[in-house]
Structures are given as C-alpha cells and as structure tokens.
N, CA, C and O atoms as a GROMACS GRO file, in nm:
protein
  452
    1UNK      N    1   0.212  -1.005   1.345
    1UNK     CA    2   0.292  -0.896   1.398
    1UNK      C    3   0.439  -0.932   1.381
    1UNK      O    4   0.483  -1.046   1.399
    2UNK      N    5   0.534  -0.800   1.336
    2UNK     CA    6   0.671  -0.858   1.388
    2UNK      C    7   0.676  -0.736   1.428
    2UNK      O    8   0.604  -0.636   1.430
    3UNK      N    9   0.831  -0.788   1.473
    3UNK     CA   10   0.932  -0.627   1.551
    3UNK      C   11   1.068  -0.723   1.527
    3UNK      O   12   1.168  -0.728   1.600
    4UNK      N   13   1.055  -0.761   1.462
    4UNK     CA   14   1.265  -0.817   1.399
    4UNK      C   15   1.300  -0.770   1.276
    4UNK      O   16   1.229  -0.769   1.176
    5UNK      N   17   1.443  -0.720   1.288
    5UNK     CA   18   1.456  -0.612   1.157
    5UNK      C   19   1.445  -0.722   1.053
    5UNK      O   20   1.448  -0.838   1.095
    6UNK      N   21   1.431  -0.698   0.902
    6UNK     CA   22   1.410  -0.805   0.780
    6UNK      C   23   1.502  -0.735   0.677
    6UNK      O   24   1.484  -0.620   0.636
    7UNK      N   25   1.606  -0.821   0.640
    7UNK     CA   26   1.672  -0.775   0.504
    7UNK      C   27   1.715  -0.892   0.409
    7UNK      O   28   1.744  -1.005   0.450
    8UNK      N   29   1.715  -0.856   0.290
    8UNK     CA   30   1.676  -0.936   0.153
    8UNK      C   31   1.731  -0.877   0.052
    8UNK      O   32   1.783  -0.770   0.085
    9UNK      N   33   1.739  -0.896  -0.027
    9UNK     CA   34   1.815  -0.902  -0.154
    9UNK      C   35   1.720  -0.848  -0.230
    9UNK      O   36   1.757  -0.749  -0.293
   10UNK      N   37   1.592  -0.887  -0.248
   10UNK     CA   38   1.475  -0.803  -0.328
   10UNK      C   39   1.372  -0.840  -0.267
   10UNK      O   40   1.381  -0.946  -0.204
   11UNK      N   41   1.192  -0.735  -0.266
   11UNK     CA   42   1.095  -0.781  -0.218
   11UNK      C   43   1.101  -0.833  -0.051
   11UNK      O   44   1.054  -0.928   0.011
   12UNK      N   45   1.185  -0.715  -0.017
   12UNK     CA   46   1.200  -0.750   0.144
   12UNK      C   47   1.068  -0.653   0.203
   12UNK      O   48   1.041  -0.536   0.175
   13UNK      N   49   0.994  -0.754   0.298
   13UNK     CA   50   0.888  -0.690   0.344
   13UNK      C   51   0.847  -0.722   0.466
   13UNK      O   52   0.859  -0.843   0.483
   14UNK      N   53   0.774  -0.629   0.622
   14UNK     CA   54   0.758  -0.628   0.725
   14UNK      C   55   0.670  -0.754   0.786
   14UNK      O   56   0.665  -0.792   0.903
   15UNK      N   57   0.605  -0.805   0.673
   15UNK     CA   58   0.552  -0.920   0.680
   15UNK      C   59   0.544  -1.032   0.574
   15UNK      O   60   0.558  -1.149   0.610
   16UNK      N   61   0.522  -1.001   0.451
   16UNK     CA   62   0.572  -1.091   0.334
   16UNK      C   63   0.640  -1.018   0.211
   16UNK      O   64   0.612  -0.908   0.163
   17UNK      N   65   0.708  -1.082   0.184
   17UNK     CA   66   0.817  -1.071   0.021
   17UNK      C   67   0.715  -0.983  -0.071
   17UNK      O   68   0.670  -0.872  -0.098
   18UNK      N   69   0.716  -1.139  -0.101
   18UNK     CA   70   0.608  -1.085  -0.268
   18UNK      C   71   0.479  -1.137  -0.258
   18UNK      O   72   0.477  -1.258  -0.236
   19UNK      N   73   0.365  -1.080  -0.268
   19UNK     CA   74   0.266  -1.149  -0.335
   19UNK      C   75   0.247  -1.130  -0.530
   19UNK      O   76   0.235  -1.032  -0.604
   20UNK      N   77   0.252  -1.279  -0.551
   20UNK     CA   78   0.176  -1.255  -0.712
   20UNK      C   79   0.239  -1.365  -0.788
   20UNK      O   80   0.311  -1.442  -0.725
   21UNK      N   81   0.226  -1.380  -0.880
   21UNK     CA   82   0.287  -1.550  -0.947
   21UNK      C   83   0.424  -1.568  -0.942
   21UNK      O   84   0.512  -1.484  -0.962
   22UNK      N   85   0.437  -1.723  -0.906
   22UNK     CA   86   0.552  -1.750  -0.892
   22UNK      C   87   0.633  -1.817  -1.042
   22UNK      O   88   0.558  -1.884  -1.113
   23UNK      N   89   0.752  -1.805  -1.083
   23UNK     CA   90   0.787  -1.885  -1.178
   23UNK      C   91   0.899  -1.926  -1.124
   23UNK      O   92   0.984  -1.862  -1.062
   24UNK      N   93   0.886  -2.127  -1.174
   24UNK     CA   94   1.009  -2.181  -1.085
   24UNK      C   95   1.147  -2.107  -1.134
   24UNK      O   96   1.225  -2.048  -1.059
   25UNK      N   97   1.161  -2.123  -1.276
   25UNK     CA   98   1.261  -2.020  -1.310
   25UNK      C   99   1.346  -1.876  -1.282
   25UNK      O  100   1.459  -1.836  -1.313
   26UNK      N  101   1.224  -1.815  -1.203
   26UNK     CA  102   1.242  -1.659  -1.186
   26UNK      C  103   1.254  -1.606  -1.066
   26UNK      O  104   1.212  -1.491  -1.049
   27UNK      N  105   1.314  -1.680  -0.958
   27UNK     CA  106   1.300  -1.683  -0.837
   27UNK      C  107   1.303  -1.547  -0.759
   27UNK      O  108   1.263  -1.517  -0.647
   28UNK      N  109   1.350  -1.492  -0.834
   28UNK     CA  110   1.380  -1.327  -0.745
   28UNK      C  111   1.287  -1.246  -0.850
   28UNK      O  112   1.329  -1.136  -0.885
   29UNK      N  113   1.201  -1.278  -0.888
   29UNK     CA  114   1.052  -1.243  -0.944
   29UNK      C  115   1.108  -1.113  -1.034
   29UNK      O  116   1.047  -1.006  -1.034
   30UNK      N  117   1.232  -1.136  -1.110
   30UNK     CA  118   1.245  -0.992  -1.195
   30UNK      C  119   1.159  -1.015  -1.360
   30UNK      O  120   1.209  -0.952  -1.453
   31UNK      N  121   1.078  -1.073  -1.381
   31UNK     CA  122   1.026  -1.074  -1.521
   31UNK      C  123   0.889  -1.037  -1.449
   31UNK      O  124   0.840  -1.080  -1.344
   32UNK      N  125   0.837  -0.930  -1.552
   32UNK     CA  126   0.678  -0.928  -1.459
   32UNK      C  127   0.565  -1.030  -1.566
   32UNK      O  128   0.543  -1.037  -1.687
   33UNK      N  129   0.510  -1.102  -1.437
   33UNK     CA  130   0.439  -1.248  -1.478
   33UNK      C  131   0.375  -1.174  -1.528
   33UNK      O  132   0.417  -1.157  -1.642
   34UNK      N  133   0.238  -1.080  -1.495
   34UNK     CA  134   0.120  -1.018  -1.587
   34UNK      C  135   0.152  -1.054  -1.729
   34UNK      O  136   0.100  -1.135  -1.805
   35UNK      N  137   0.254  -0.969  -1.745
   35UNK     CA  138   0.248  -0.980  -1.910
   35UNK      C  139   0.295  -1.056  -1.984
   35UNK      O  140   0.315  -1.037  -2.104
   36UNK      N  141   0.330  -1.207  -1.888
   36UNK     CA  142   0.328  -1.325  -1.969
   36UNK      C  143   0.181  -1.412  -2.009
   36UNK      O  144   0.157  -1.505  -2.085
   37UNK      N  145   0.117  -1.345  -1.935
   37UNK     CA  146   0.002  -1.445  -1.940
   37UNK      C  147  -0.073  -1.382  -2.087
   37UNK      O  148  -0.084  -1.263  -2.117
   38UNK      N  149  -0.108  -1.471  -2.147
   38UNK     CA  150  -0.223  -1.465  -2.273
   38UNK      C  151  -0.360  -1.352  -2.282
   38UNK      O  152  -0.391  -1.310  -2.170
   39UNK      N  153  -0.421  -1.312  -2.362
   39UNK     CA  154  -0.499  -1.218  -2.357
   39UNK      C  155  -0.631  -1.312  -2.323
   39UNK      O  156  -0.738  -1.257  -2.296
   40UNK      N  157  -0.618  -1.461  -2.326
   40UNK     CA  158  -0.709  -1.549  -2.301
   40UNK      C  159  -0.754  -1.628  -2.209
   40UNK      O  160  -0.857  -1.690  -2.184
   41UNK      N  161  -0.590  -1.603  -2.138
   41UNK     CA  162  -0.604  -1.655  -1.994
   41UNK      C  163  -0.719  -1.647  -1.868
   41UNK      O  164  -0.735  -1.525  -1.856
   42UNK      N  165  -0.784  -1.696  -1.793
   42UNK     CA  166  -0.818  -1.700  -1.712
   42UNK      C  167  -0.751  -1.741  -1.591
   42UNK      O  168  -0.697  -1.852  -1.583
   43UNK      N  169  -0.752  -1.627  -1.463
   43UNK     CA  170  -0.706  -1.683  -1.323
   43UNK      C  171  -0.736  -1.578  -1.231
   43UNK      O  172  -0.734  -1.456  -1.247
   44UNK      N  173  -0.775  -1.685  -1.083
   44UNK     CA  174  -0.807  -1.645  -0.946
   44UNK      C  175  -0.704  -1.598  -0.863
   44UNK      O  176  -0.602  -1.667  -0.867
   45UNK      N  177  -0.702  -1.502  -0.788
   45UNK     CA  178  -0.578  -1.465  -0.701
   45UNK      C  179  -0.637  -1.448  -0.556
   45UNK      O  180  -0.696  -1.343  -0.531
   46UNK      N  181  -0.629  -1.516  -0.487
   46UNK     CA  182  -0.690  -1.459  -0.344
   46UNK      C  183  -0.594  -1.401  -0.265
   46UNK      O  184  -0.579  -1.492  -0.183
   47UNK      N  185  -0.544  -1.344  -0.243
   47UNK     CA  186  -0.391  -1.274  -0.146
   47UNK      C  187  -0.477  -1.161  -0.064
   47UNK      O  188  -0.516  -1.057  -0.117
   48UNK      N  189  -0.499  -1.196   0.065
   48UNK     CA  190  -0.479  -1.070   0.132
   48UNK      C  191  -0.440  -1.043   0.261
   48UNK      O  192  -0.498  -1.106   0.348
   49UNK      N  193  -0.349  -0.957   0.296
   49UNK     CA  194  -0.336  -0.932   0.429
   49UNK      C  195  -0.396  -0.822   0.510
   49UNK      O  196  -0.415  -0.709   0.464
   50UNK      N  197  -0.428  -0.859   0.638
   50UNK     CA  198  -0.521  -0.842   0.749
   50UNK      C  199  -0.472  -0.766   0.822
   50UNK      O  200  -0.376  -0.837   0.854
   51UNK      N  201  -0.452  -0.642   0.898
   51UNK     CA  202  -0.476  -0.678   1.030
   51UNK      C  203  -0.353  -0.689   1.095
   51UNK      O  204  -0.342  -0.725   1.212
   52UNK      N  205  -0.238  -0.652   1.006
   52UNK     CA  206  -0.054  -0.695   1.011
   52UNK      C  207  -0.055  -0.591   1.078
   52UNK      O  208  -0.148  -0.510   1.073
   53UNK      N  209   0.080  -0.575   1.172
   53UNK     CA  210   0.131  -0.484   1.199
   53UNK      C  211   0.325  -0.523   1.210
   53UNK      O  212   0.375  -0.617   1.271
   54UNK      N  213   0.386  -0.436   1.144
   54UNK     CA  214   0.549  -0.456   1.149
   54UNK      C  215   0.597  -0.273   1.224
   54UNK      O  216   0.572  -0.155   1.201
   55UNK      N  217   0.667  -0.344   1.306
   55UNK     CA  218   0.724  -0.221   1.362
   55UNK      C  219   0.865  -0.216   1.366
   55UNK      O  220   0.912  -0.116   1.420
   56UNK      N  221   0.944  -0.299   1.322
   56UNK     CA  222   1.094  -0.322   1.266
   56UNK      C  223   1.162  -0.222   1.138
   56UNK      O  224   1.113  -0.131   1.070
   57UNK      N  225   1.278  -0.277   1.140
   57UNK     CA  226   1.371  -0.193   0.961
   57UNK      C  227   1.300  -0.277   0.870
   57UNK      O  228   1.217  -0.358   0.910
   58UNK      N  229   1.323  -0.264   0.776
   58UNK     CA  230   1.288  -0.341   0.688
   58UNK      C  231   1.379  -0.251   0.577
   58UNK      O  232   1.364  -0.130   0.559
   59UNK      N  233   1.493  -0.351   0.495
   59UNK     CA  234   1.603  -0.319   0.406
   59UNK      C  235   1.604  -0.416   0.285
   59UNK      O  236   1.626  -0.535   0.304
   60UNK      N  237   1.583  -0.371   0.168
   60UNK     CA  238   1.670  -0.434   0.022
   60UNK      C  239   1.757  -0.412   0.015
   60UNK      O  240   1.789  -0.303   0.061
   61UNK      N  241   1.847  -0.486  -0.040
   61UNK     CA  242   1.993  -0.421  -0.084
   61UNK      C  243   1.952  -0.400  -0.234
   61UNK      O  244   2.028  -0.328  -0.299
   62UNK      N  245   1.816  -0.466  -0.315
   62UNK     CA  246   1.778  -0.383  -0.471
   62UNK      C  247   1.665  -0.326  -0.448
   62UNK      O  248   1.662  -0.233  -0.367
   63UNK      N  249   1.583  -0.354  -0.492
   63UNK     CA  250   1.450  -0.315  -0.578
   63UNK      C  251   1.324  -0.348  -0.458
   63UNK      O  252   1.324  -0.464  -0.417
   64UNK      N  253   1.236  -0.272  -0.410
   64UNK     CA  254   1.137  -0.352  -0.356
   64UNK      C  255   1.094  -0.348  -0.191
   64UNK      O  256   1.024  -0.439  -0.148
   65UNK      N  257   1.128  -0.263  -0.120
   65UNK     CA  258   1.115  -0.285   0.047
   65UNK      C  259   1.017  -0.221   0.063
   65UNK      O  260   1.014  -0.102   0.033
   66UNK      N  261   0.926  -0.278   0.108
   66UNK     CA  262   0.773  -0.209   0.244
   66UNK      C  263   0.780  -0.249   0.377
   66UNK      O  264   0.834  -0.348   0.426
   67UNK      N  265   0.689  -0.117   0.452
   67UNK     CA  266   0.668  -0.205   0.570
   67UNK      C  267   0.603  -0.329   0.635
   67UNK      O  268   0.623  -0.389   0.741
   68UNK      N  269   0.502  -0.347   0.510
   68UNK     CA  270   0.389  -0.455   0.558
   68UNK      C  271   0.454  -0.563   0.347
   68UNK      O  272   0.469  -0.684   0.364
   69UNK      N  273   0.466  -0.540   0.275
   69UNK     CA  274   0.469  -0.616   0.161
   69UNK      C  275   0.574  -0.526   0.093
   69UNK      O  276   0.572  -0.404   0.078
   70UNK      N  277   0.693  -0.648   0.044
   70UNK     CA  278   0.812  -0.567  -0.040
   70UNK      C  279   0.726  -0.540  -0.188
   70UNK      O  280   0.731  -0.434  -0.251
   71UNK      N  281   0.653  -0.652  -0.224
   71UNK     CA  282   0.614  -0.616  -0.384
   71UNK      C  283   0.498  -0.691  -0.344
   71UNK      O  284   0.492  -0.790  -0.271
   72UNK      N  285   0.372  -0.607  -0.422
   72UNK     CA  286   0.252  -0.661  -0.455
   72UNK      C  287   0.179  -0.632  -0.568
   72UNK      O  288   0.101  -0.538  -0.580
   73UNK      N  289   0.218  -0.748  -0.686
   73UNK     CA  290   0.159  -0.801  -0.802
   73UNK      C  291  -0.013  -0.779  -0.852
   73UNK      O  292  -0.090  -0.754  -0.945
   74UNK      N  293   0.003  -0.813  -0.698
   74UNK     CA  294  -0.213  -0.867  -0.661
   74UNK      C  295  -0.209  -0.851  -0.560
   74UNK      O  296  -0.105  -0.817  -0.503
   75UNK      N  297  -0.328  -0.870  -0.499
   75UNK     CA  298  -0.400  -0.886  -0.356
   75UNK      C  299  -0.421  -0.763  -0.320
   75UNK      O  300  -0.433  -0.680  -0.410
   76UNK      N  301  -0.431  -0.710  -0.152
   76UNK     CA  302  -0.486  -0.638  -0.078
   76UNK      C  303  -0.446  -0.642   0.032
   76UNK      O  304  -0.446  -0.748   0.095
   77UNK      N  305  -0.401  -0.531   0.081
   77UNK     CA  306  -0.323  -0.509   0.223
   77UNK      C  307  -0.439  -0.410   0.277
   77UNK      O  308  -0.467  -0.308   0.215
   78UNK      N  309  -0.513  -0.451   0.407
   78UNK     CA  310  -0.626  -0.416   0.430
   78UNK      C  311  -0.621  -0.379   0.591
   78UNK      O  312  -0.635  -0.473   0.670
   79UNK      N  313  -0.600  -0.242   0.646
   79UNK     CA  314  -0.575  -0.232   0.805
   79UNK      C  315  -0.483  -0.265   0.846
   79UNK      O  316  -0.474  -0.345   0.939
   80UNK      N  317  -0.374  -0.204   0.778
   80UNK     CA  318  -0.234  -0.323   0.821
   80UNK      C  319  -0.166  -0.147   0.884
   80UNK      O  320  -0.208  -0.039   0.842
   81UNK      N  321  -0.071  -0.161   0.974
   81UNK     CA  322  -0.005  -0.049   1.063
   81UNK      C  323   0.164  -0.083   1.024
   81UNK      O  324   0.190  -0.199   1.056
   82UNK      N  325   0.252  -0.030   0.979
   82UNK     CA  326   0.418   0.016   0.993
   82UNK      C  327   0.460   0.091   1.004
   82UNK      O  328   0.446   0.188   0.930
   83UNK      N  329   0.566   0.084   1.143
   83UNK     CA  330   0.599   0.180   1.120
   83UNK      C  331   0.757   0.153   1.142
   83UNK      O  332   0.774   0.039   1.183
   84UNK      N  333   0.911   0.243   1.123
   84UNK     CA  334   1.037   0.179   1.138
   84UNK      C  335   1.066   0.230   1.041
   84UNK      O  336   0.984   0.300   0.980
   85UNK      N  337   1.178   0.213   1.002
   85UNK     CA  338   1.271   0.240   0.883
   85UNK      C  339   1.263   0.178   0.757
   85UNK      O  340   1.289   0.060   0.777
   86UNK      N  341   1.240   0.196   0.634
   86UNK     CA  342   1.215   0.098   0.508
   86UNK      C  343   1.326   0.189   0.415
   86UNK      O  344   1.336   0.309   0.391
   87UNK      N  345   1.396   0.076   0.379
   87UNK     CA  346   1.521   0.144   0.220
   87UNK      C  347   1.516   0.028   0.122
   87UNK      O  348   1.491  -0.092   0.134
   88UNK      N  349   1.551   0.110   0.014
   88UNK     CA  350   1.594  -0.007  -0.098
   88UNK      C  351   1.744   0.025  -0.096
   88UNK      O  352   1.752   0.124  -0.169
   89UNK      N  353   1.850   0.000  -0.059
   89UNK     CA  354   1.979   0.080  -0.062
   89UNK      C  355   2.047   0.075  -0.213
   89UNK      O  356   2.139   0.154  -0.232
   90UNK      N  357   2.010  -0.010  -0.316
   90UNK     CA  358   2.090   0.019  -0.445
   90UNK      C  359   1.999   0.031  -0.534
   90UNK      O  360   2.054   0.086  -0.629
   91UNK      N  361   1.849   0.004  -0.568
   91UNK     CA  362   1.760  -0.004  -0.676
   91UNK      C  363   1.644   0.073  -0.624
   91UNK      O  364   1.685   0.167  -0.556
   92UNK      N  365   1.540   0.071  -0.629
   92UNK     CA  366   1.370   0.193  -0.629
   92UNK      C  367   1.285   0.109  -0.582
   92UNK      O  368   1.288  -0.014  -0.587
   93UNK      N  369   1.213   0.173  -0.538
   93UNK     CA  370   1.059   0.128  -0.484
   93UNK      C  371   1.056   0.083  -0.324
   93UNK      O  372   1.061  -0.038  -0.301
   94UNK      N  373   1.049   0.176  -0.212
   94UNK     CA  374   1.010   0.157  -0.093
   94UNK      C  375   0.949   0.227  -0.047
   94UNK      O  376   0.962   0.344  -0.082
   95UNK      N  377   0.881   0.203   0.025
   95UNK     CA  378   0.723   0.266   0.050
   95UNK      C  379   0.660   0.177   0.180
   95UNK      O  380   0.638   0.056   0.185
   96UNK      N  381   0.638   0.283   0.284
   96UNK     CA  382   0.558   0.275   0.418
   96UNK      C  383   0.472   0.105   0.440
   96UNK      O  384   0.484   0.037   0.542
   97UNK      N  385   0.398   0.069   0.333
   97UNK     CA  386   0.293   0.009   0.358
   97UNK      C  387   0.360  -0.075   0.268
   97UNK      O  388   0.418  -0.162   0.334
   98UNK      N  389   0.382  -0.091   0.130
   98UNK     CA  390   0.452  -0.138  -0.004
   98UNK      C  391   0.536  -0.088  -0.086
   98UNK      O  392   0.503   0.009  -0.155
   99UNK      N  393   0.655  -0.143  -0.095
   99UNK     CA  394   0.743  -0.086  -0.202
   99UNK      C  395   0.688  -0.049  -0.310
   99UNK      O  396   0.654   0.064  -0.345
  100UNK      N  397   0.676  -0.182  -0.383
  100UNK     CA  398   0.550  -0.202  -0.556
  100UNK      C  399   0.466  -0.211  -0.499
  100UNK      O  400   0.484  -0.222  -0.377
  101UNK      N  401   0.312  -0.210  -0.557
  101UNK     CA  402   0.239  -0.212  -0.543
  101UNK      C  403   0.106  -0.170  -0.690
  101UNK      O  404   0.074  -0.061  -0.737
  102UNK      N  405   0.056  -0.317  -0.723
  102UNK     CA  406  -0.035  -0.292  -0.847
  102UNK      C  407  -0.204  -0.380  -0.740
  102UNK      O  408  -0.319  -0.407  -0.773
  103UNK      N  409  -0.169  -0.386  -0.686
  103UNK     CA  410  -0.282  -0.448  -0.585
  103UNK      C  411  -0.314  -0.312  -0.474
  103UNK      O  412  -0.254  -0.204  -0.468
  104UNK      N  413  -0.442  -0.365  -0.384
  104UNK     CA  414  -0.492  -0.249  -0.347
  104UNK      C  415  -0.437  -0.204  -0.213
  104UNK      O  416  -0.376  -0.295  -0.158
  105UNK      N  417  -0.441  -0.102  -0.152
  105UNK     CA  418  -0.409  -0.074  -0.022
  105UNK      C  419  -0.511  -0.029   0.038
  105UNK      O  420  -0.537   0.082  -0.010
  106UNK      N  421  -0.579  -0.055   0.113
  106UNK     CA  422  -0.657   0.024   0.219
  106UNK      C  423  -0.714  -0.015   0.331
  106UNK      O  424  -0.758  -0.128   0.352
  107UNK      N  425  -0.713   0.123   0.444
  107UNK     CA  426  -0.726   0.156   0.559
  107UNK      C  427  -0.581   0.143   0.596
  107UNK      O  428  -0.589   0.060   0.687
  108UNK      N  429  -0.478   0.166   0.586
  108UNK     CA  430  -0.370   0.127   0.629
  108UNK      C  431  -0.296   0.241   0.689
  108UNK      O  432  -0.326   0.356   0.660
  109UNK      N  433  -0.190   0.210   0.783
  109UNK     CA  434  -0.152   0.348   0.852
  109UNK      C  435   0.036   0.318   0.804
  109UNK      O  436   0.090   0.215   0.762
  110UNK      N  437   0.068   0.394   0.820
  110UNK     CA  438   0.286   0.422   0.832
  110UNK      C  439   0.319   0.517   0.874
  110UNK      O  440   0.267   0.626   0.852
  111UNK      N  441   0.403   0.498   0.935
  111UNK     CA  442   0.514   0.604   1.015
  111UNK      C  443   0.646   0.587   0.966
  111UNK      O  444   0.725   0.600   1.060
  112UNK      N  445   0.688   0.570   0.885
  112UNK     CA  446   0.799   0.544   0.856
  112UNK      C  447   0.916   0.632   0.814
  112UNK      O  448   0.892   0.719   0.730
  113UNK      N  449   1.034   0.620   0.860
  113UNK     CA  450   1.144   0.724   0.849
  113UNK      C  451   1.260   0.663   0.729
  113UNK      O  452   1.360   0.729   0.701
   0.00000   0.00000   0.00000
C-alpha cells in the first residue's frame, strides 16, 4: 500500500517504476530491451503485482506515470486498486493502473483524476 505522493523523472509509479529488463547502460530504460534480444533467445520473467493499492499523486516530469506501475515491459498487475491523480507533465503515457503497459492487467480497479 502507499498514500505518499511519488514523482520521477520517468516510469514514476504508485508502487513500482518499471518492470522489465534492466540494462546497466540504459538506466532510465529509454531503448526498448524486447527488441534487442535475438530471435533465438530464450528467457523467464516472473513480475507480478498483487493485491497493491496506491491512493497518492503519482507525477513524471516525461514519459510513463501509473497508479500502481509507471511502465510495464512484462509481468501482471493482478487486483491492484488506484486511485489520486496520475500525469506525465512533458512526454505520454499515463494511465490509472499503468502508464505503458505490454504486460497484462487484470481485475484491477482506478479512480483517477
């Protein structure tokens, strides 16, 4: 659970940033990993959140703000509740539950203004 407002620079979220690969290089996750990986690659992702609830702001100053996950790569936000204020104030993608979002959402509730 939170209820403390959260602001970030990118991938600001009511309970976590980012889920999805990290590169030490790429720290503010602007290259999208997917399409570095090989057509041969093999890999496991387990990411999911439960059961969250954020009732705070939640602000980017770019790209990326949710209430429960700023960006999700992968995983599953599963029964999770936000509600509060969510902006990206200079770049796209904010959204109730997840800003981005290529991973799954469900049962999830938002109220968000």
């Amino acid at each position: 659970m939170n209820a403390g407002p959260v602001r970030a620079e990118t991938n600001a979220g009511g309970i976590v940033g980012s889920i999805g690969f990290e590169l030490a290089f790429d720290m503010e996750d602007s290259l999208n990993t997917s399409e570095l990986l090989t057509l041969h690659a093999e890999q496991t992702l387990f990411a999911v959140i439960r059961a969250c609830r954020n009732s705070a702001e939640v602000v980017s100053r770019s790209d990326a703000a949710g209430g429960i996950s700023g960006r999700m790569d992968a995983g599953a936000a599963i029964d999770c509740i936000a509600s509060g204020r969510i902006s990206a104030q200079n770049g796209d993608y904010a959204g109730g539950i997840a800003g981005l979002s290529k991973g799954t959402i469900s049962r999830c509730w938002s109220r968000s203004g």
